[in-house]
N, CA and C atoms as a LAMMPS dump frame, in Angstrom:
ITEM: TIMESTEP
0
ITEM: NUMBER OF ATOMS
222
ITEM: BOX BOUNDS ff ff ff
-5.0000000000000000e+02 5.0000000000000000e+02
-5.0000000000000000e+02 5.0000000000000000e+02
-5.0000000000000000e+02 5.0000000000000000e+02
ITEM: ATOMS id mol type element x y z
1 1 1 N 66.036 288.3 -243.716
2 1 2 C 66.848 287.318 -244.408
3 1 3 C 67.955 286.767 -243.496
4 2 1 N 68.615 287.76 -242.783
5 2 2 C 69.745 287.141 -241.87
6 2 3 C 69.174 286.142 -240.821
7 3 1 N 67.606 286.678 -239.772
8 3 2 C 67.299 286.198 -239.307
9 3 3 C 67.119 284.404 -239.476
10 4 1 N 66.593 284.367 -241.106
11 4 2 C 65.966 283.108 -241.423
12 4 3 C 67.068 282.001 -241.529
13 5 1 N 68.405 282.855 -242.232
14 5 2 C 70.156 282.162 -242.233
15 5 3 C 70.532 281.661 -241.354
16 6 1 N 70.308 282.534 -239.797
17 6 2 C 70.795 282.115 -238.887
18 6 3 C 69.767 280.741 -237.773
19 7 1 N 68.348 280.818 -238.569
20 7 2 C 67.437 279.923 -237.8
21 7 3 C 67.837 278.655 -238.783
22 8 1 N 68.248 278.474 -240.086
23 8 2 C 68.571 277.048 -240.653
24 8 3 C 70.178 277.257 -240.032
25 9 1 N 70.823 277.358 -239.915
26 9 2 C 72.111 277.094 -239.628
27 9 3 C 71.8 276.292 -237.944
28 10 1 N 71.222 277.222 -237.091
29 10 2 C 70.531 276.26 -235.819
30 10 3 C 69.973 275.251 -235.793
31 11 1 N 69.212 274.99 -236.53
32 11 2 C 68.231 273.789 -236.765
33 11 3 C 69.253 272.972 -237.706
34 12 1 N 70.882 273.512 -238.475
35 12 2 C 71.177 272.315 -239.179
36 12 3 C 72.171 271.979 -237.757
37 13 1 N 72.53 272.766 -237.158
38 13 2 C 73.311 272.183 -236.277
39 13 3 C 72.848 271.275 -234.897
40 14 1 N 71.67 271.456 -234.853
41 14 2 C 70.564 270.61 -233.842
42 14 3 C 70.525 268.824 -234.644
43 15 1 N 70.827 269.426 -236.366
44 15 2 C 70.276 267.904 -236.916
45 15 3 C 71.347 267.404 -236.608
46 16 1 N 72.61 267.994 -236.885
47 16 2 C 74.299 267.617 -237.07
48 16 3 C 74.429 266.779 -235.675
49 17 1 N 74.005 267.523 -234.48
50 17 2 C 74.708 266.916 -232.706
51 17 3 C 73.392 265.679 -232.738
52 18 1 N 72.456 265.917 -233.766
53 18 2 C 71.864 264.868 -232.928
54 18 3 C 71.994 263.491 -233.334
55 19 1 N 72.294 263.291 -234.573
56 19 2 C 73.054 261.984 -235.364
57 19 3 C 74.245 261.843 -234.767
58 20 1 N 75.153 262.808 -234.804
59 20 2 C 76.243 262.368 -233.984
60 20 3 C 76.06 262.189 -232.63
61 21 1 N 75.358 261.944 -231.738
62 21 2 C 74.563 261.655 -230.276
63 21 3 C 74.062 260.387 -230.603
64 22 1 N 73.957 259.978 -231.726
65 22 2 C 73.237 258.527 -231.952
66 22 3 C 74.286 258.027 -232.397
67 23 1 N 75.086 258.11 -232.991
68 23 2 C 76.067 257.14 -233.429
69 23 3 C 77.291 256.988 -232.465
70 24 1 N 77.806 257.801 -231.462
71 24 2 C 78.734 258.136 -230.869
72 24 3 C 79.156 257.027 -230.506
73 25 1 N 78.177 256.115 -229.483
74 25 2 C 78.647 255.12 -228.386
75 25 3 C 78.843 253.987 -229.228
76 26 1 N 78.287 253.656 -230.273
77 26 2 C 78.266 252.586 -231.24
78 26 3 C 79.59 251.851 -230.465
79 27 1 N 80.894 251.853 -230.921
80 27 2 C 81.984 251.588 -230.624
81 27 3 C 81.628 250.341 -229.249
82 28 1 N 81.297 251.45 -228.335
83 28 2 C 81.08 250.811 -226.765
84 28 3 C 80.04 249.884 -226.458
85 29 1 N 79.012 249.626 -227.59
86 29 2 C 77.894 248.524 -227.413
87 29 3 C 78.663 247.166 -228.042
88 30 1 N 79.907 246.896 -228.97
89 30 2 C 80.494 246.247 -229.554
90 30 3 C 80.266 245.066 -228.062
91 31 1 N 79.879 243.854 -228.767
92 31 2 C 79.668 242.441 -227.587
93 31 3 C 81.162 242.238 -227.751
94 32 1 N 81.336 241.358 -226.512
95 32 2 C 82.932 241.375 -226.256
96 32 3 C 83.272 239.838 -227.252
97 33 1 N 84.531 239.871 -227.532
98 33 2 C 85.056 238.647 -228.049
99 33 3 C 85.02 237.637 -227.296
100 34 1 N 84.673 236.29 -227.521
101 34 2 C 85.196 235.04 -226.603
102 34 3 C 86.644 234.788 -226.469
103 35 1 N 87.275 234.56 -225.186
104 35 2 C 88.575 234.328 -224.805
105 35 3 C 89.58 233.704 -225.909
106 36 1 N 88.321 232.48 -226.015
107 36 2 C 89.304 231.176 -226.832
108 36 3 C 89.411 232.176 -228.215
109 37 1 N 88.353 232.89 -228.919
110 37 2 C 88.714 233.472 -230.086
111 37 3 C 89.549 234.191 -230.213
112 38 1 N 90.165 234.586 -229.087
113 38 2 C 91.581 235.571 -229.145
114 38 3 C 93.014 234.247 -229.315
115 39 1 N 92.388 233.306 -228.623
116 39 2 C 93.178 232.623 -228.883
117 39 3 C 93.793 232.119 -230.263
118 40 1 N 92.362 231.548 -230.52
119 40 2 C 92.401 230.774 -232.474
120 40 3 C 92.899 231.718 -232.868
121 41 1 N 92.811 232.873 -233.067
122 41 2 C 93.278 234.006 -233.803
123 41 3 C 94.761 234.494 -233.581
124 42 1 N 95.21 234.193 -232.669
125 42 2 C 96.544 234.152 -232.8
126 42 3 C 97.34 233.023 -232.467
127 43 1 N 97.359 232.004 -232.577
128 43 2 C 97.367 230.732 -233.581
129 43 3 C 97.656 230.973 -235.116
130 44 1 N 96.306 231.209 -235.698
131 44 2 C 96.395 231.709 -237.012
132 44 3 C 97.268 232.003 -237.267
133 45 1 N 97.772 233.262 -236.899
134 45 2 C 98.529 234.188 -237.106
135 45 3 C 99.46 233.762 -236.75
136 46 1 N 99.809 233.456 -236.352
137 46 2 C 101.272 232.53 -235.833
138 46 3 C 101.532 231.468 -236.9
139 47 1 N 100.475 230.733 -237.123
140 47 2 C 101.214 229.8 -238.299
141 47 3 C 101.114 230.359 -239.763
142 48 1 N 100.4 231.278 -240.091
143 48 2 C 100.99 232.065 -241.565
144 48 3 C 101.928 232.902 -241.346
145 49 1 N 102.131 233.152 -240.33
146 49 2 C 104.117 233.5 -240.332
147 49 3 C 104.92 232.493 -240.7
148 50 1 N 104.546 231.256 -240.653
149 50 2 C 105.653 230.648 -241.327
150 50 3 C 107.439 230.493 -240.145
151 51 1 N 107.19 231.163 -239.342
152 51 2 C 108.465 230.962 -238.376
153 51 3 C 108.891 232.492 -238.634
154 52 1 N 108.481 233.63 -239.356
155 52 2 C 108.99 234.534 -239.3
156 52 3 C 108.699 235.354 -237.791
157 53 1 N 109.953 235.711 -237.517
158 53 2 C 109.7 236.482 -236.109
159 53 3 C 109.198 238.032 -236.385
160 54 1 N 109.583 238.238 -237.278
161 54 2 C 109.06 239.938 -237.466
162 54 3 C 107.258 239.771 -237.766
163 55 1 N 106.922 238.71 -238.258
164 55 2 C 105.722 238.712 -238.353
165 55 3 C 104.588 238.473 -237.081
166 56 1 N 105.718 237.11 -236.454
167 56 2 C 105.264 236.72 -235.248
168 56 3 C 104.871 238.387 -234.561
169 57 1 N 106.001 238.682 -234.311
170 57 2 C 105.666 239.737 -232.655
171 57 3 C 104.713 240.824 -233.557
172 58 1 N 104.539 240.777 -234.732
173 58 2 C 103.148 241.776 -234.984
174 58 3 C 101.854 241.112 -234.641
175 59 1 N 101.909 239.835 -234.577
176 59 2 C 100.469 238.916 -234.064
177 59 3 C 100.52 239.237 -232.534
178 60 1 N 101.413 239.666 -231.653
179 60 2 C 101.046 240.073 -230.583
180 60 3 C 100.283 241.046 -230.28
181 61 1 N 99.887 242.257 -230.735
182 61 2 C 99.565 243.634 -230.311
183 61 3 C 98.037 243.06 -230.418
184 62 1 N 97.453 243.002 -231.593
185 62 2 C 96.006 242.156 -231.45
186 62 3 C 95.816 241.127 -230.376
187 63 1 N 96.601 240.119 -230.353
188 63 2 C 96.126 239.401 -229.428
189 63 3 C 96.221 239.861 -227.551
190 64 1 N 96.873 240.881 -227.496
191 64 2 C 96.81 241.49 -225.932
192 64 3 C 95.379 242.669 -226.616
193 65 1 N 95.512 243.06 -227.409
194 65 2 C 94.101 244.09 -227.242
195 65 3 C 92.871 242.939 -227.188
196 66 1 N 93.055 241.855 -227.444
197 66 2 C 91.868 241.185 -227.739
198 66 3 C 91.381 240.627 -226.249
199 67 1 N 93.002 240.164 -226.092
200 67 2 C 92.864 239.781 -224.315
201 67 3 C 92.35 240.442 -222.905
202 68 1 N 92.798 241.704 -223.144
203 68 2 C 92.505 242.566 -222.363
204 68 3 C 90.761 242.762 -222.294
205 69 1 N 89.873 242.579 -222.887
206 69 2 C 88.616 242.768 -222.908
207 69 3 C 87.663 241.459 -223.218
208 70 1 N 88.643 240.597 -223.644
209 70 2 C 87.294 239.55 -224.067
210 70 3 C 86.366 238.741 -222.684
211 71 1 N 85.617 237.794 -223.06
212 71 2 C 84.899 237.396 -222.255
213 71 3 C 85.456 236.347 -221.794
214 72 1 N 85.393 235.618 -220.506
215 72 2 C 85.709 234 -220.54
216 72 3 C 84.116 233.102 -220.083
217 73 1 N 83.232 234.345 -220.247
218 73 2 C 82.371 233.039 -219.922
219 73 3 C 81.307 232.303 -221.172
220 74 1 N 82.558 232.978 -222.492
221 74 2 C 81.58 232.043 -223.107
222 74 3 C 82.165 230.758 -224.317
């Protein structure tokens, strides 16, 4: 009986690493943003602030993460 406990607990943990081995990189296949769309997008965001500055400098942090990786060649 212990034997058989300890052969499903192996085989659930073989199922467990191996879905998580498939889903892991997901994140890193993400296609990159186009340049200009970092742009429009903070634009946007800039004009539903309305002139508020506290809102403004929160439209910054997205638009440098967006910058930092997007594409320009498309």
């Amino acid at each position: 009986m212990k034997k058989a406990l300890t052969i499903a607990l192996f085989g659930m943990a073989v199922a467990v690493g191996g879905v998580l081995g498939a889903t892991t990189g997901a994140q890193e296949t993400t296609a990159m943003p186009c340049c200009s769309t970092c742009e429009e997008n903070y634009m946007s965001c800039l004009n539903e602030c309305g002139g508020d500055a506290t809102c403004a400098n929160a439209c910054d942090a997205p638009y440098y993460k967006c910058s930092r990786y997007c594409s320009f060649s498309c």
